[in-house]
Every structure is written in C-alpha cells, then in structure tokens.
C-alpha positions in Angstrom: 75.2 103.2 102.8 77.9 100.8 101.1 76.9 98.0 99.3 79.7 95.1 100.2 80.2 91.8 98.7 81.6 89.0 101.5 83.5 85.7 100.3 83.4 82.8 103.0 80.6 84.7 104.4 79.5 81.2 106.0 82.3 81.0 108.2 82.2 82.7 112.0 84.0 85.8 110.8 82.5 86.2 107.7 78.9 85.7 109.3 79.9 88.1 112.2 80.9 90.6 109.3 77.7 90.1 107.8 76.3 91.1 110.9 78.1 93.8 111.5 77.9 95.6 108.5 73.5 94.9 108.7 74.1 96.7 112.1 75.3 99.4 110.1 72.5 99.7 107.2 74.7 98.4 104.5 73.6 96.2 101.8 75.4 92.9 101.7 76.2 89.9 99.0 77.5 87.2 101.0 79.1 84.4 99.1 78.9 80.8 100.7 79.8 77.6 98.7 76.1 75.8 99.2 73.4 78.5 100.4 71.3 75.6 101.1 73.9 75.0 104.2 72.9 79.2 106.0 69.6 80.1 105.8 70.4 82.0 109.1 72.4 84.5 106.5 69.1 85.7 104.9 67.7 89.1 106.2 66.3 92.2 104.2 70.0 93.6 103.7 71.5 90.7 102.3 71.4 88.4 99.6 73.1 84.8 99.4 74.6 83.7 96.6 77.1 80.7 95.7 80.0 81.1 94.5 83.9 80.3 94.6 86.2 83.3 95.8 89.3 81.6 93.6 87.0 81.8 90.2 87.9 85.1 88.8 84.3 85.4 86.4 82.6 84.6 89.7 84.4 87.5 91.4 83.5 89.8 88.6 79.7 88.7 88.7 79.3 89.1 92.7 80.9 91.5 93.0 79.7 94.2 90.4 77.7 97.1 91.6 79.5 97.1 95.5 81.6 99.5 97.2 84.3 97.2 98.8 84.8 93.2 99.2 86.0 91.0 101.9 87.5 87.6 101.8 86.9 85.9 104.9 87.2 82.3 103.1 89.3 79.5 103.9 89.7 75.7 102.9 91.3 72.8 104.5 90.6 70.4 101.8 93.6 72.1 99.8 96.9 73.3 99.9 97.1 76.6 102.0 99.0 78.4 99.5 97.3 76.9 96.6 94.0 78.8 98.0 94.9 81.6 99.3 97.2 82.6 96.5 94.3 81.5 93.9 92.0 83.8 95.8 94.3 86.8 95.7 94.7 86.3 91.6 90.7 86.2 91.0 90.2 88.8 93.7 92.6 91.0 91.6 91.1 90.1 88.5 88.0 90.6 89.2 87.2 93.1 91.7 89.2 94.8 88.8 86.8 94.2 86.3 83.6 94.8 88.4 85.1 98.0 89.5 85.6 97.7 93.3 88.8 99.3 94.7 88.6 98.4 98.6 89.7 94.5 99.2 90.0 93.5 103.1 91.4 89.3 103.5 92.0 88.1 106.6 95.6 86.6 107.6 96.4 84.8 110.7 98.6 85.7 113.4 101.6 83.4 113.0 103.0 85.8 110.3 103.0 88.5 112.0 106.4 89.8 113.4 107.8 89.6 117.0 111.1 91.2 116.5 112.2 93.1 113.1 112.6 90.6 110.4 111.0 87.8 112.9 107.5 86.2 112.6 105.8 83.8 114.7 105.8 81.2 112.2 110.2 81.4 112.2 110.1 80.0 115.6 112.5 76.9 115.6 110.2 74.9 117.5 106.8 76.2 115.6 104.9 72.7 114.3 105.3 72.5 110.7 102.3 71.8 109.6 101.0 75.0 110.9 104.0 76.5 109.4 103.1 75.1 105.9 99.4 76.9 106.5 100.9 80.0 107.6 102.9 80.3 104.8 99.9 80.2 102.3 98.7 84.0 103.6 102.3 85.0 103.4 102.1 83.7 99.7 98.9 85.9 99.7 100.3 89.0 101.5 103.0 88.8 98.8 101.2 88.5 95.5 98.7 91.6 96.3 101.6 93.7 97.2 103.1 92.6 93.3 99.9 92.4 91.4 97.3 94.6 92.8 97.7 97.5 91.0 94.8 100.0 91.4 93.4 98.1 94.4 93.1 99.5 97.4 93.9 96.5 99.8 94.2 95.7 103.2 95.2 91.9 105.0 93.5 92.4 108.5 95.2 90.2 110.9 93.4 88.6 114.5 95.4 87.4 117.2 96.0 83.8 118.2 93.4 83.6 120.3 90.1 84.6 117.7 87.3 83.6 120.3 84.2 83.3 119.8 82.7 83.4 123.1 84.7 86.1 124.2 82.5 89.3 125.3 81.5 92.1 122.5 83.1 95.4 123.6 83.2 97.6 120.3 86.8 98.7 121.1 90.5 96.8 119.6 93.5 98.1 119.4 95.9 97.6 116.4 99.5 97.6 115.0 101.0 97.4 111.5 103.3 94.1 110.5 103.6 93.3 114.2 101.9 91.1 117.4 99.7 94.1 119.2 101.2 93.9 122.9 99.1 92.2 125.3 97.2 88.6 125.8 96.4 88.9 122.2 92.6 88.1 122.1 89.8 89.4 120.1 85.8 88.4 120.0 84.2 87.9 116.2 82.3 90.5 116.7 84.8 92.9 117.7 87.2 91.3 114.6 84.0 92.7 112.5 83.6 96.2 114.4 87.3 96.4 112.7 86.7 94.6 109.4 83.9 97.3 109.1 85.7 100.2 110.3 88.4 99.9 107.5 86.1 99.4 104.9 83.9 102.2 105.6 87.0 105.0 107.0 89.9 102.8 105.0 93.0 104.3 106.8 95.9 101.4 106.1 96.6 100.2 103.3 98.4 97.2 101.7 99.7 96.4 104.8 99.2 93.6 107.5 97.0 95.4 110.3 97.0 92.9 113.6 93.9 93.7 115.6 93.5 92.5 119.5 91.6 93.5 122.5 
C-alpha cells in the first residue's frame, strides 16, 4: 500500500479522501492548520499533523517518505490567486525535494470549458467576484504546467454542484479540459473514489480532469 500525504485534509473533500484512501489500506499524513480542531481524522492509518501547504520546508517535511500528495486546501481569508499560486510554488518545491512525483489539486468547475477556447467563468453575466476566485486555480493550472518539471501532476476538477449529501455510488464519469455532459453533480465520496483512483492507477496527467456523476 501507498503512503500519501493530504494538505487541507480538514476540509469535506480532503476528510472524504482521507477516508477513502483508509478504505483502501493506505497510510495517510493529513495536514490541517490546527489538529486540535479534527480529532475525528485520527485512526491507526493516519497521522495529523499541522502545517501550511504554501510553506515550501513544510511541504518537504510532510511530505518525505510518501508515494503521492494531494492538495485539497483552500482559504478565503486571502486572495484566490495569491493562495493557490503560493501552494503550487511550495508543492513544486518541495514535493521536489522530499521526492514525491504524483501531485493531485483540486480546481473548481468554473474554468472548465463549455465550447473550445470558452470557460464558465468567460460568461458575460458570471458574478465577478466568483470570477476573481476562479481565476486563482487558473493561475494554479498555469504555473504547474511552466514549473513542474519532473512532477507528475494532475488538477482534478468536481462539477458545480460538489454535494455532500448526495448518495455514494463508487462510479463518475470524466472528461479532459471540458464540463462532463449531464446535471453535473458528484458526492464527496465519490470525488474521493476518483481522487484515489488517479493516485493509485495515475492515467492523466497535467491536465484538468472534470469528474461528475
């Protein structure tokens, strides 16, 4: 079994990707801010730890010794772009140094394209404040595809509607760059069934893979 390290691990995804990967016998690190805040996260195959995902020597200390990271962080209390593009340079960095290769991030579906050389996000009448927090994963996107080198990364992508009381059905379908046809709606634990999948049978890569129901 893998040993993976997950950032924002506090958060519904990141705690449903904790889950999942328990589910599957792997070993996990999961990263939180305060630990006091998710005693819930504590179980025989994982170990909580604080740290900050935009902190490049903290990247290299969590994460030495695993197979594959995930950043499943986000903050609201800065910039999008400031944070998502900070994470992206220590994730680099780091998982660099410690000697991971596989990187999954999350990215939301408002950049994801409805026509060729369309997003969501370029919709005339799209609110621009969730423009402005859109923007910050395509900041992200961007900077791994010019500074990842070696890494083998992969920006997973849920559709609008990430729910979490939405039923469990192991199944989701995906498509590269673009909105996956349909009512475009996923559980967290089926968002972790493919967060899991890609790390443990990686078969895209420094793409945008969008992932529905």
């Amino acid at each position: 079994m893998s040993k993976i390290v997950i950032f924002g691990a506090g958060g519904r995804v990141g705690g449903a990707a904790v889950a999942e990967a328990v589910r599957r016998g792997h070993t996990v690190t999961a990263v939180v801010r305060d630990p006091a805040k998710y005693p819930h996260l504590g179980a025989d195959q994982v170990t909580v730890v604080r740290g900050d995902v935009t902190d490049a020597s903290v990247v290299t200390a969590v994460a030495a010794g695993h197979d594959a990271a995930l950043n499943a962080s986000a903050r609201l209390d800065v910039p999008s772009e400031e944070h998502f593009t900070a994470a992206a340079r220590a994730l680099v960095t780091g998982l660099g140094e410690a000697g991971v290769r596989r990187l999954l991030v999350l990215g939301i579906a408002t950049t994801l394209e409805t026509a060729p050389g369309v997003r969501v996000m370029d919709d005339p009448a799209f609110p621009a404040e969730y423009r402005a927090f859109s923007q910050g994963h395509v900041a992200e996107f961007e900077l791994l595809g010019e500074r990842a080198g070696g890494l083998d990364w992969l920006m997973v992508v849920p559709p609008m509607d990430l729910a979490a009381d939405a039923p469990a059905t192991g199944a989701y379908r995906t498509a590269v760059g673009t909105v996956v046809e349909g009512a475009g709606r996923i559980s967290h634990a089926d968002l972790a069934v493919a967060l899991l999948d890609e790390i443990e049978r990686p078969a895209h890569h420094g793409v945008q893979l969008a992932v529905s129901a």
